[in-house]
C-alpha positions in Angstrom: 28.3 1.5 -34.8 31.8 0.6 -33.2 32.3 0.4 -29.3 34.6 2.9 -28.9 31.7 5.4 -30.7 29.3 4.0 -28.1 31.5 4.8 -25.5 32.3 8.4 -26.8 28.3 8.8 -27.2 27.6 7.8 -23.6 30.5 10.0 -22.3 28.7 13.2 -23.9 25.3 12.2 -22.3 26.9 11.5 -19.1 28.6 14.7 -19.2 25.9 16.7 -20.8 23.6 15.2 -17.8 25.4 16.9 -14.6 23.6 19.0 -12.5 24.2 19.8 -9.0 21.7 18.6 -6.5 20.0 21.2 -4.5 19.8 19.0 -1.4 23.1 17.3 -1.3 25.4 20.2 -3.1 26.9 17.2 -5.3 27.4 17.0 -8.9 24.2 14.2 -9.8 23.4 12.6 -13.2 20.1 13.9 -14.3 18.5 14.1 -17.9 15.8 16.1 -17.1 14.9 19.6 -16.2 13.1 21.0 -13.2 10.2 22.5 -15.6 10.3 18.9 -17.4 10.6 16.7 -13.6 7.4 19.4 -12.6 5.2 18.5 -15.5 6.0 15.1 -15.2 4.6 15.3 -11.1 1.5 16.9 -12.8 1.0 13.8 -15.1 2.1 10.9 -12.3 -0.1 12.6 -9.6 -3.2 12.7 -12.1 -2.5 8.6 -13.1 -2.3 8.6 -8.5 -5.6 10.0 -8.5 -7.3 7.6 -10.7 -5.9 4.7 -8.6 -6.6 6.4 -5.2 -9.2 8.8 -3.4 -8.6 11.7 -1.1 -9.7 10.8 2.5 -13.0 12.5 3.0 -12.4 14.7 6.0 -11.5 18.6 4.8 -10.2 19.1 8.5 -7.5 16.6 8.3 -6.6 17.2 5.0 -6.0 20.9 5.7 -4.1 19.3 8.9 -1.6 17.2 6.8 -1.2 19.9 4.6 0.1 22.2 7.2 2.4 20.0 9.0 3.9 18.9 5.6 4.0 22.7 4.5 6.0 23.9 7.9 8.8 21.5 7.2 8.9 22.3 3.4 9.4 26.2 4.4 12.9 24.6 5.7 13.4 22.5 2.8 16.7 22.8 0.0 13.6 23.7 -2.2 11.6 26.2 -1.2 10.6 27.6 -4.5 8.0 24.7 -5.0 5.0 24.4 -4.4 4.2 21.1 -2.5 1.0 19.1 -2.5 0.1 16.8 0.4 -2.5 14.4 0.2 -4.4 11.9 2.9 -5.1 8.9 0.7 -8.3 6.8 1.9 -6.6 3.4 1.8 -5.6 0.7 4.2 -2.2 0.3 2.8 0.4 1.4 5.0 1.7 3.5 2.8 3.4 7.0 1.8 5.2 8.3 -1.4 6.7 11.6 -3.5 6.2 12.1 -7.0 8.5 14.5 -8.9 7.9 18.3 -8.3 6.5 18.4 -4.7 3.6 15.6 -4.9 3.8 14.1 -1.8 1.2 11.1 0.0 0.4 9.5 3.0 -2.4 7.0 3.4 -4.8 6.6 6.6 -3.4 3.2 6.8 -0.2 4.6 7.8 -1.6 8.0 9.8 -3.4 5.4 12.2 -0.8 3.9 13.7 1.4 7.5 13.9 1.2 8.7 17.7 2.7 12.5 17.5 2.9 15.5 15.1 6.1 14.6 14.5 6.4 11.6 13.8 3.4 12.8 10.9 6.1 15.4 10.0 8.7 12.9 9.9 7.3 10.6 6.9 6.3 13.8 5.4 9.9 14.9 5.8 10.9 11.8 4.8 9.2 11.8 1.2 10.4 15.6 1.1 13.9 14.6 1.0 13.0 12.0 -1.8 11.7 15.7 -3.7 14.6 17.7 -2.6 16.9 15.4 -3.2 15.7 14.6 -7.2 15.8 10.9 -6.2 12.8 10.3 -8.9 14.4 12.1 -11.5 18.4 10.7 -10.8 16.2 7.4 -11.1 14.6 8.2 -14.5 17.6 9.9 -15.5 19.4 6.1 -14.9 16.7 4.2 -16.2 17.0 6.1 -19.6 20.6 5.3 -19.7 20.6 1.9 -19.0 17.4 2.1 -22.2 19.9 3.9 -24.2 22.8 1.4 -23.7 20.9 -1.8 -24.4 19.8 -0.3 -27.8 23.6 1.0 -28.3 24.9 -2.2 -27.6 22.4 -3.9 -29.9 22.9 -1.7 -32.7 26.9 -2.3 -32.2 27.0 -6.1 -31.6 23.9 -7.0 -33.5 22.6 -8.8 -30.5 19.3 -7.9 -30.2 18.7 -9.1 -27.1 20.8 -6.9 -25.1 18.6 -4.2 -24.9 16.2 -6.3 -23.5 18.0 -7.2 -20.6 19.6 -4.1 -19.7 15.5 -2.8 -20.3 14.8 -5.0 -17.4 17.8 -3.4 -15.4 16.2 -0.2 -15.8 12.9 -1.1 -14.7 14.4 -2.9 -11.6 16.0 0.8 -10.8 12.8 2.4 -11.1 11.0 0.2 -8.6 12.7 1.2 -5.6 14.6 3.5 -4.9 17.0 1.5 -2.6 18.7 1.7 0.8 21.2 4.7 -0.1 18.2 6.9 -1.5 16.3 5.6 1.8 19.0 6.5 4.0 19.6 9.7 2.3 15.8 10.6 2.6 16.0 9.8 6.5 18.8 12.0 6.9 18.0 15.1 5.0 14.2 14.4 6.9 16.1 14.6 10.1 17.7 17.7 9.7 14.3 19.1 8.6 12.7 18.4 11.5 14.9 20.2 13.5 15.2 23.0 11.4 11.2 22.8 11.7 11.1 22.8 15.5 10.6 18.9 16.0 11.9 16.3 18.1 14.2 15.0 15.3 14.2 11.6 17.0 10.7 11.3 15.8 12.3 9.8 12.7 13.6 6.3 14.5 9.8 6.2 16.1 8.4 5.8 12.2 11.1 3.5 11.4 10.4 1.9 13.9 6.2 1.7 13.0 7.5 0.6 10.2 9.6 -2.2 11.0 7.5 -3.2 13.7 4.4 -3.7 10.4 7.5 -5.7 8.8 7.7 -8.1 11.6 3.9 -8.4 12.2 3.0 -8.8 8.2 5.7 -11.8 8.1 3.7 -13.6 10.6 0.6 -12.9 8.6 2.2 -14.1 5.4 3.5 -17.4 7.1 0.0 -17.9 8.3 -1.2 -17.4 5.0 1.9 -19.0 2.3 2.5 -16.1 0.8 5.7 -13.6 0.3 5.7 -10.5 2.8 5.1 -7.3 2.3 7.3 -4.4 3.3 6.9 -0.7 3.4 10.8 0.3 3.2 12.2 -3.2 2.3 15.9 -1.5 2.9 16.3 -2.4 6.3 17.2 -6.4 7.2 17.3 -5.5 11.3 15.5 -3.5 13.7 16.4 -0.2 13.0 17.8 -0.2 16.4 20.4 -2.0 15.9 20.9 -1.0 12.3 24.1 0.3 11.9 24.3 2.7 8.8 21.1 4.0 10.2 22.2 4.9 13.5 25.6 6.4 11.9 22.8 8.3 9.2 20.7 9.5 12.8 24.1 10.3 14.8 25.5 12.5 12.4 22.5 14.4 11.5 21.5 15.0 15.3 24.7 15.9 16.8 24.8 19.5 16.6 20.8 19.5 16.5 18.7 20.9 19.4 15.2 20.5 19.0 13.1 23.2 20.5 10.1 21.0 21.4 11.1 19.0 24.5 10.9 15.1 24.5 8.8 13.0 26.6 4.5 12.6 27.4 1.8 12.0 24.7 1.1 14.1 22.0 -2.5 14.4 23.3 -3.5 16.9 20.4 -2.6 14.9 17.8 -3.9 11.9 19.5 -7.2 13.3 19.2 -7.4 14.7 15.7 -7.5 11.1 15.4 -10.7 10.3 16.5 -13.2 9.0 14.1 -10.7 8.1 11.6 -11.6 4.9 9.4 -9.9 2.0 10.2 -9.5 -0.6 7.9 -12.8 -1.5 5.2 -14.0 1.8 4.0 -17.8 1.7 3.2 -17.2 2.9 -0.2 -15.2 -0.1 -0.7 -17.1 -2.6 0.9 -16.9 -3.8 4.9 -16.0 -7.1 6.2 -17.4 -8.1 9.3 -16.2 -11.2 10.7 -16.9 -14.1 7.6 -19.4 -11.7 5.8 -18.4 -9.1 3.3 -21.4 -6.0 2.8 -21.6 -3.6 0.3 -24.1 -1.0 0.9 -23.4 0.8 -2.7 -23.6 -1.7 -4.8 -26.2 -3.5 -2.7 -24.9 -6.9 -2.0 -23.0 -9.4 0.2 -21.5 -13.0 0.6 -20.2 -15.3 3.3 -16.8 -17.0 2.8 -15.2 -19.9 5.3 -14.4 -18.8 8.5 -10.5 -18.4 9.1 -10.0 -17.3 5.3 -8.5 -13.7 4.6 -10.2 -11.1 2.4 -8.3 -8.6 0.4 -10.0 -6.1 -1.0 -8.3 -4.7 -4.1 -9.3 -2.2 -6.6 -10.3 -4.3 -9.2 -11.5 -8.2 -7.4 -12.1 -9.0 -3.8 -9.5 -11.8 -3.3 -9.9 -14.2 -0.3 -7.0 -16.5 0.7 -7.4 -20.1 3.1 -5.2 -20.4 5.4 -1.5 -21.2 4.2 -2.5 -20.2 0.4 -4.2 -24.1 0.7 -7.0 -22.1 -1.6 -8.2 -19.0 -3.3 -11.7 -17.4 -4.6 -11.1 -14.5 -6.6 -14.6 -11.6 -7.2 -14.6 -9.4 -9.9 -17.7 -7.1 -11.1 -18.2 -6.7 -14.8 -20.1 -4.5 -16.6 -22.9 -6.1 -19.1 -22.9 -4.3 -22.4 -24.8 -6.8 -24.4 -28.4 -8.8 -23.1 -26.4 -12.0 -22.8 -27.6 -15.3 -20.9 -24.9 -16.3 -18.1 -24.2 -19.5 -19.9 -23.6 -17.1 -23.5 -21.4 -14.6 -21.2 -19.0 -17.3 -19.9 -18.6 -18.8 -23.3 -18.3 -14.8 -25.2 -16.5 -12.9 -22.8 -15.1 -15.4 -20.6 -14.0 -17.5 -23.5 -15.2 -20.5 -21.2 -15.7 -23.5 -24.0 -14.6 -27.3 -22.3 -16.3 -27.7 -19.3 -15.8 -30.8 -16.5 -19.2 -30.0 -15.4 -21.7 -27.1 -15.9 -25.3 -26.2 -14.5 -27.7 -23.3 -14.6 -27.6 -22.4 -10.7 -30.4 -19.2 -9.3 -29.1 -17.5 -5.9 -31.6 -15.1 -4.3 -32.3 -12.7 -7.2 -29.3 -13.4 -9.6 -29.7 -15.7 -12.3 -26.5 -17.7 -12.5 -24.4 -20.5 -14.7 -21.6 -22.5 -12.5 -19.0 -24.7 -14.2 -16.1 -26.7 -13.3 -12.9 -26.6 -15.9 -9.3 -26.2 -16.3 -6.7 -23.2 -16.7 -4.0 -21.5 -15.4 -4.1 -20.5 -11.9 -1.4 -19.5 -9.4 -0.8 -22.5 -8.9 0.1 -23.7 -12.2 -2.5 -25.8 -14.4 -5.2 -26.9 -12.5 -9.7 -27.2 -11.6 -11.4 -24.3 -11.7 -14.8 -23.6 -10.4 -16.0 -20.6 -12.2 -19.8 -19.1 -11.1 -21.6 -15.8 -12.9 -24.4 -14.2 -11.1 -26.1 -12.0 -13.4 -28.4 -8.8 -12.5 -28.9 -6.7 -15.0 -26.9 -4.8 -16.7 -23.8 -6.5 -13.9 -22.5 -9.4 -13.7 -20.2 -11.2 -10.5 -17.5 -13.6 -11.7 -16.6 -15.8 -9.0 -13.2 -18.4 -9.8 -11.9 -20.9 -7.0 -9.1 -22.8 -7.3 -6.8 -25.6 -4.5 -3.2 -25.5 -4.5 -3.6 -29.1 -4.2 -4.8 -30.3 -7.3 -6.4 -33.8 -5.0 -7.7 -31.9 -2.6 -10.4 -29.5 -5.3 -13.4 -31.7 -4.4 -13.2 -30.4 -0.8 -12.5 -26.9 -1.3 -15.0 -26.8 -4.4 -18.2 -27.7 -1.3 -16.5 -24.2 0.0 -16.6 -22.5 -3.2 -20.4 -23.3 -4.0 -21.3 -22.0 -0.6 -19.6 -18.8 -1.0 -21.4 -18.7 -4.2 -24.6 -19.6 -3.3 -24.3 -16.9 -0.1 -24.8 -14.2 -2.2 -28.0 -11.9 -1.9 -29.1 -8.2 -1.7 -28.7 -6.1 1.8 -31.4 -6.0 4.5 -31.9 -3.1 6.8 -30.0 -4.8 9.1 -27.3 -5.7 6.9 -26.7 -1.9 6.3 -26.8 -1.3 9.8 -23.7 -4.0 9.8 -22.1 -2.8 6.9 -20.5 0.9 8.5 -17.1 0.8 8.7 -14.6 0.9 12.1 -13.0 4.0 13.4 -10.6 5.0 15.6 -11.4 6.0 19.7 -9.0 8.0 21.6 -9.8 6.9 25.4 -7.8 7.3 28.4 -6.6 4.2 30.6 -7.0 3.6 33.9 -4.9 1.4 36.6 -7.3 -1.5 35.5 -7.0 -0.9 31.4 -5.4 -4.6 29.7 -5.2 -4.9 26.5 -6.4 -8.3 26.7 -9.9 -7.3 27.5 -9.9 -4.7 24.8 -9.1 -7.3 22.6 -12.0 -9.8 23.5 -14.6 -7.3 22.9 -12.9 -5.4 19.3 -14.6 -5.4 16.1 -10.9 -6.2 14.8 -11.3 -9.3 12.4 -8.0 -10.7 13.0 -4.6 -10.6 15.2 -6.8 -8.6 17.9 -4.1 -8.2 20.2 -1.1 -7.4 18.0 -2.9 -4.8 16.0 -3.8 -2.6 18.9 -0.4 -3.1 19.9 0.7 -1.7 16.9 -1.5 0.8 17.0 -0.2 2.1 20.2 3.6 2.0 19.5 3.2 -1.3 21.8 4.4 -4.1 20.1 5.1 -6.6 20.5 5.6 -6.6 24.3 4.7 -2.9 25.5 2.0 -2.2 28.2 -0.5 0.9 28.8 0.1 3.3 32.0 -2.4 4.4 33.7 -3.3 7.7 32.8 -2.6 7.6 29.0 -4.6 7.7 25.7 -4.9 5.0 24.0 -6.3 4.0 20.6 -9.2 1.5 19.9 -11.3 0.8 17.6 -15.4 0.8 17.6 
């Protein structure tokens, strides 16, 4: 196939692809339908589900879905039906699928201090929905397919379409600062249109800068990269410019009907009781021990290391990514000795040193070898505890590869920590939730600190929590959030 015939075959999808966006009243480059972008929300919110829970608390879930519902009515789509859904995860976190799917996890609602500013990220993600910014996305990300295999077929360079593949999937993962800033806008003006303090929408930027900041002192802590909920904006959103231009413009002829100013003490309250970090359906860590009252057992790991809990391994990091054990529970299909499963299913066949270990009432094998680890090629202590019909698969590895020895005496005693819950460990294991209390002339949140069930970063988290950080201070006479 010749270029110019490539060209004249991308002109007719480009042109064949124009549709005018119901947000923005532009001409946009789409390649998909409304009935095609709303079954593909029904297929990407099912996949959601599989990876996420619904917070358990009907009251709050009816609560998010009215707020989010009064600022659809206003919405450049009206027509749809929109879904929205408290997630039960720590992440702070909220999203929009195609066709009116729309998230927001309690990691995020927790550190939210008004109705508005919950109706602002929902506003926020509804802008991603009336705007199509999934679908102009997909739309691009089957172009830029479709040109790499043009171009290949054309040039006979085969590799092409590979890396104009991985140019579409870089467009898919974001959806970059002039989506972002689009979002913000057409939130803002929802808001209004709503009967919100539009200006709601720099307080959640704000959260969310703020939870920028704070996780890059975490990562330097621990060597790692940092994590960020927008990743579009390099400044404080105060003194970001294109935002402020975004918020001036919007705002200017706006005149919210709710006045500014006080607490939000309704919505302040509506937050009692909700979980704050660990959910006991996932497991609670409290202090250097880690319970789990559904699958019955817990372990110790060093003191000052961090534990992430993920969906599929508990992953627990020493301080400045020096070290790393990673947990994972597997399923035992087959009666297999733990020696036979780390050779069968672990593939486990050299071994620096091996020994049949027994820790409380799991039968065990614990080796030392060598693999690939995040740190490149290096020892490995690998341990299985067996019980049953389940087995734990605990791996440890040092960054430096001279300094194993020492972290390996840290890696056995996790290992060996391991036992079934007493009465009094399920007493421990119940996870933290949110208190509303009001402050009095004598409230400092110093001495909340000192006595907080908070594992880590005492101070700066209830900061956060509060709209406080990193410098604010409590008056007397307001709520404020802590956690028991």
């Amino acid at each position: 196939m010749g270029f110019i015939k490539v060209v004249l075959l991308l002109s007719i999808v480009v042109v064949a692809g124009c549709a005018v966006n119901p947000a923005t009243g532009e001409r946009d480059f789409v390649l998909m339908s409304e009935n095609e972008e709303l079954a593909l929300g029904r297929r990407y919110s099912a996949e959601v589900m599989k990876q996420y829970r619904a917070y358990d608390n009907p009251m709050l879930q009816k609560y998010v879905q009215s707020v989010g519902e009064r600022v659809a009515r206003v919405s450049h789509r009206k027509n749809l039906f929109y879904r929205f859904t408290l997630l039960d995860s720590t992440q702070v976190n909220a999203f929009a699928l195609p066709g009116g799917y729309i998230y927001i996890t309690r990691g995020l609602l927790v550190y939210l201090n008004s109705e508005a500013e919950l109706a602002a990220v929902l506003g926020h993600e509804l802008g991603h929905v009336t705007a199509r910014h999934s679908v102009r996305q997909h739309s691009m990300s089957t172009t830029t397919n479709l040109l790499g295999a043009l171009i290949s077929a054309a040039s006979g360079v085969q590799g092409a379409g590979q890396l104009t593949s991985l140019i579409g999937t870089g467009i898919v993962r974001g959806y970059g600062r002039e989506h972002e800033l689009e979002a913000d806008g057409l939130g803002v003006d929802y808001l209004a249109k709503a009967g919100y303090d539009p200006r709601a929408m720099e307080k959640v930027i704000t959260t969310l800068k703020n939870q920028e900041i704070f996780d890059k002192k975490l990562a330097r802590e621990q060597g790692r990269e940092p994590r960020a909920y927008h990743g579009v904006f390099s400044t404080h959103p105060a003194n970001d410019t294109r935002l402020q231009q975004v918020l001036r413009k919007t705002t200017r002829n706006i005149k919210p009907s709710v006045t500014q100013g006080g607490q939000d003490v309704a919505f302040l309250k509506r937050l009692s009781g909700l979980t704050f970090g660990d959910s006991e359906k996932d497991g609670i860590t409290k202090g250097n021990t880690f319970y789990h009252s559904d699958i019955n057992f817990k372990f110790s790991f060093p003191r000052q290391w961090l534990l992430a809990n993920r969906p599929k391994s508990i992953q627990i990091m020493a301080p400045k990514n020096e070290a790393f054990i990673q947990i994972e529970l597997q399923d035992l299909n087959k009666r297999l000795t733990p020696q036979q499963f780390l050779k069968t299913r672990l593939g486990i066949e050299k071994t620096m040193s091996q020994k049949t270990i027994t820790v409380g009432d799991y039968s065990g094998y614990s080796v030392v070898t060598t693999g690939k680890t995040p740190y490149g090629q290096r020892n490995i202590r690998v341990a299985v505890l067996v019980e049953k019909n389940r087995v734990f698969v605990i791996i440890g590895s040092a960054k430096q590869a001279n300094r194993f020895t020492y972290f390996d005496r840290l890696f056995l005693n996790t290992i060996e920590s391991f036992s079934k819950l007493s009465k009094l460990d399920r007493k421990k294991a119940v996870e933290l939730r949110l208190q509303v209390v009001k402050a009095s002339s004598r409230t400092r949140l110093l001495v909340i600190a000192k006595s907080s069930p908070i594992a880590h970063h005492v101070e700066d988290q209830l900061r956060l929590l509060n709209g406080l950080f990193p410098t604010g201070s409590i008056k007397s006479g307001d709520l404020i959030k802590i956690v028991r």
